[in-house]
C-alpha positions as CSV (number, residue, x, y, z in Angstrom):
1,X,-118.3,-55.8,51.0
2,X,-118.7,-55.5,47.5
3,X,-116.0,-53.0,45.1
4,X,-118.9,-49.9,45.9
5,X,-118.0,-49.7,49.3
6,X,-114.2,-49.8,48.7
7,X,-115.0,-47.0,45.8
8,X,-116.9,-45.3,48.6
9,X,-114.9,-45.0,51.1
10,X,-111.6,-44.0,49.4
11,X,-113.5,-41.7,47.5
12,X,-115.0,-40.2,51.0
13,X,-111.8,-39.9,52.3
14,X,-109.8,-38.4,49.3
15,X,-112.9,-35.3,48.9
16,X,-112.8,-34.7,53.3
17,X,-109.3,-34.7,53.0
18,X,-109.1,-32.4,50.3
19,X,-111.5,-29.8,51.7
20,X,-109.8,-30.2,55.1
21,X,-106.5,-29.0,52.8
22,X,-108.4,-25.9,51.1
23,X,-109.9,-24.9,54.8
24,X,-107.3,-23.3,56.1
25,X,-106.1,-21.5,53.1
26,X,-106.9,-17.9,52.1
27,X,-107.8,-17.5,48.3
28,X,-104.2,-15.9,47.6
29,X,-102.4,-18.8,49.3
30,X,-104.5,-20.8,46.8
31,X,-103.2,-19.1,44.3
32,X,-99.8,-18.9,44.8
33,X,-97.7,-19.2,42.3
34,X,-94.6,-22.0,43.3
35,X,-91.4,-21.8,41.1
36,X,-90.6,-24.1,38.1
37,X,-92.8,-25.9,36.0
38,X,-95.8,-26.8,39.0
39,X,-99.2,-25.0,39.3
40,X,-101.1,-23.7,42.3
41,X,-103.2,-25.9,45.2
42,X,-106.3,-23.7,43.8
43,X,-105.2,-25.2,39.8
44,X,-104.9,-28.8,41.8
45,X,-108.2,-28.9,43.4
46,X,-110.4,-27.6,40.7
47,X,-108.6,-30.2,38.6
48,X,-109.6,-32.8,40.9
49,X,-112.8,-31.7,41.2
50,X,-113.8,-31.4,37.4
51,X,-112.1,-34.5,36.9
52,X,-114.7,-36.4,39.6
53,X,-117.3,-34.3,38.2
54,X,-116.7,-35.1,34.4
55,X,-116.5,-38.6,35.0
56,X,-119.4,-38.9,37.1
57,X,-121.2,-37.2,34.7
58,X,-120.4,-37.1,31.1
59,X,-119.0,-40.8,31.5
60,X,-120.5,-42.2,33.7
61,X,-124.6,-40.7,33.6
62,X,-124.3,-39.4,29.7
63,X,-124.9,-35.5,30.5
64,X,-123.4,-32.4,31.7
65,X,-121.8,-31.7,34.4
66,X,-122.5,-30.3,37.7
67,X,-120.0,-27.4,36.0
68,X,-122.2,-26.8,33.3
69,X,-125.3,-27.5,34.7
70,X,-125.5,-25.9,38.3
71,X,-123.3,-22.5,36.8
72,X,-120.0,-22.8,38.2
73,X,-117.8,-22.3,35.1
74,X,-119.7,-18.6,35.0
75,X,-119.9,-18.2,38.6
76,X,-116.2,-18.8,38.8
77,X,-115.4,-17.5,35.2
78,X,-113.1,-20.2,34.5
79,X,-112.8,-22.1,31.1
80,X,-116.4,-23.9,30.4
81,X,-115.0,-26.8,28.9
82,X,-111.2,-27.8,30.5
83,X,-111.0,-29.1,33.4
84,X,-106.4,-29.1,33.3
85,X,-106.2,-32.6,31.6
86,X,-104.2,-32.1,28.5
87,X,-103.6,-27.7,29.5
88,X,-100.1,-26.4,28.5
89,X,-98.2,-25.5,31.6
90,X,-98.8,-22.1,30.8
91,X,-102.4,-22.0,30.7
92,X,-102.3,-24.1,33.7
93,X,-100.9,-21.8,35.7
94,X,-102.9,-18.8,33.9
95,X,-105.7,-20.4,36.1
96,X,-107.0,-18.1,39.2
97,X,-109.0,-19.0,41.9
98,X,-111.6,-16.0,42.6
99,X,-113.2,-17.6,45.6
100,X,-112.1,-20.1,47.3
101,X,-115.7,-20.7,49.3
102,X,-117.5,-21.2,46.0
103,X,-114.3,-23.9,45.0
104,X,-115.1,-25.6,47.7
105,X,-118.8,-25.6,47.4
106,X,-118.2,-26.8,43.6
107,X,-116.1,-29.2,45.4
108,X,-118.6,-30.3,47.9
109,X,-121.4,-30.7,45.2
110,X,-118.9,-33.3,42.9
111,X,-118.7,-35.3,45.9
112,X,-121.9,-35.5,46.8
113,X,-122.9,-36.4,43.6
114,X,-119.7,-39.1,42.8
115,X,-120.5,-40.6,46.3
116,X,-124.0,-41.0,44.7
117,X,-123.3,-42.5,41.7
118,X,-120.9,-45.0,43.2
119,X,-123.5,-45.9,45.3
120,X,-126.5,-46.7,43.1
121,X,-124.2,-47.7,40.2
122,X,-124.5,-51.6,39.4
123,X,-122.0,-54.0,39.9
124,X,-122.9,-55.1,36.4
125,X,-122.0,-51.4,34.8
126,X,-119.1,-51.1,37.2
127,X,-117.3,-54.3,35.0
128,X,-118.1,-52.2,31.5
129,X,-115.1,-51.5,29.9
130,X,-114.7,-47.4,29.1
131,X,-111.8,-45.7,26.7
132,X,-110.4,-42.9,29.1
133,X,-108.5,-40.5,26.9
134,X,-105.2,-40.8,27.4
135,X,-105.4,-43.2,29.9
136,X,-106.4,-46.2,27.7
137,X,-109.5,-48.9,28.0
138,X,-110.1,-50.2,31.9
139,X,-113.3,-51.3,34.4
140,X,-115.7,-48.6,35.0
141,X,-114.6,-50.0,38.6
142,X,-111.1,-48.9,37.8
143,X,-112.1,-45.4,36.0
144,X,-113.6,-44.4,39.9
145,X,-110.0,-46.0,41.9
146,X,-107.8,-44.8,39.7
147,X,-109.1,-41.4,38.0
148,X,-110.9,-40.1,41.0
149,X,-109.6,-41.5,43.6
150,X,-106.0,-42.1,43.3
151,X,-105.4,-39.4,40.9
152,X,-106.8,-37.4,43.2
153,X,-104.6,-38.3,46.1
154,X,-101.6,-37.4,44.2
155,X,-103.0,-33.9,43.6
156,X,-103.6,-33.6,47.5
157,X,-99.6,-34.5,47.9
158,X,-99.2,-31.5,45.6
159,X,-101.6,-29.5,47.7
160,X,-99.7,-30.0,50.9
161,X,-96.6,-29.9,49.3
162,X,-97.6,-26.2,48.0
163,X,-99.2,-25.3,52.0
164,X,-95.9,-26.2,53.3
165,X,-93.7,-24.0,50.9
166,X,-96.6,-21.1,52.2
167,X,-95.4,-22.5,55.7
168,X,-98.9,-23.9,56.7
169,X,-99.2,-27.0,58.7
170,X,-99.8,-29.9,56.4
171,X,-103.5,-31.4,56.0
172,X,-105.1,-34.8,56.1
């Protein structure tokens, strides 16, 4: 087993998990609004999704992303360029969901596309170090574990924290 398949598999299990999440949620319970200074499980996932999708592909391959590049930011008419990272509260929570299918299907695409990358992606490259703004310098290997991956886990938590406030059963 070499670090791919650990990328892989976490990375698998983080994007089913997440979808599994979104599947049994209507497009307003998406977009519900929680009290105090949190955002909505509709903000979360396409947060986690432009996230995988910007470093698979403006980091990672050099070009645009599958946001830019397949029509997703007008399909969804969401910002073209943000993907949450570094979004005041405010406009955080501005952010509206308008189908939760084609979320999913963005959703869907990214991880198709991460999962690919990881896969093909040299061991070599995976050592490289890359500046991640504001994260700091790491291990290409580390950009996927702890950007994608992990980060992407801890918006899950916020996920299912936000289905069980809307009384849904709690997803993984």
């Amino acid at each position: 087993m070499d670090i791919r398949d650990l990328l892989v598999d976490g990375i698998e299990q983080m994007t089913d998990w997440t979808d599994h999440a979104l599947a049994s949620m209507t497009t307003e319970q998406v977009n519900w609004l929680p009290e105090g200074k949190t955002v909505s499980a509709g903000f979360n996932a396409w947060h986690v999704y432009r996230t995988a999708d910007n470093i698979t592909n403006f980091v990672m391959r050099k070009q645009k992303p599958l946001w830019l590049e397949q029509g997703f930011a007008e399909r969804m008419q969401l910002p073209p360029v943000d993907q949450g990272t570094g979004m005041s509260l405010e406009d955080a929570r501005a952010i509206r969901i308008p189908d939760l299918a084609l979320l999913r299907e963005y959703g869907d695409a990214v991880a198709k596309d991460t999962l690919a990358c990881v896969k093909d992606v040299p061991l070599a490259t995976l050592e490289e170090v890359q500046m991640v703004k504001p994260l700091g310098e790491m291990p290409k290997w580390r950009v996927f574990r702890q950007v994608v991956m992990t980060h992407g886990f801890m918006h899950l938590g916020e996920i299912n924290a936000i289905k069980g406030q809307l009384g849904l059963q709690f997803s993984i």
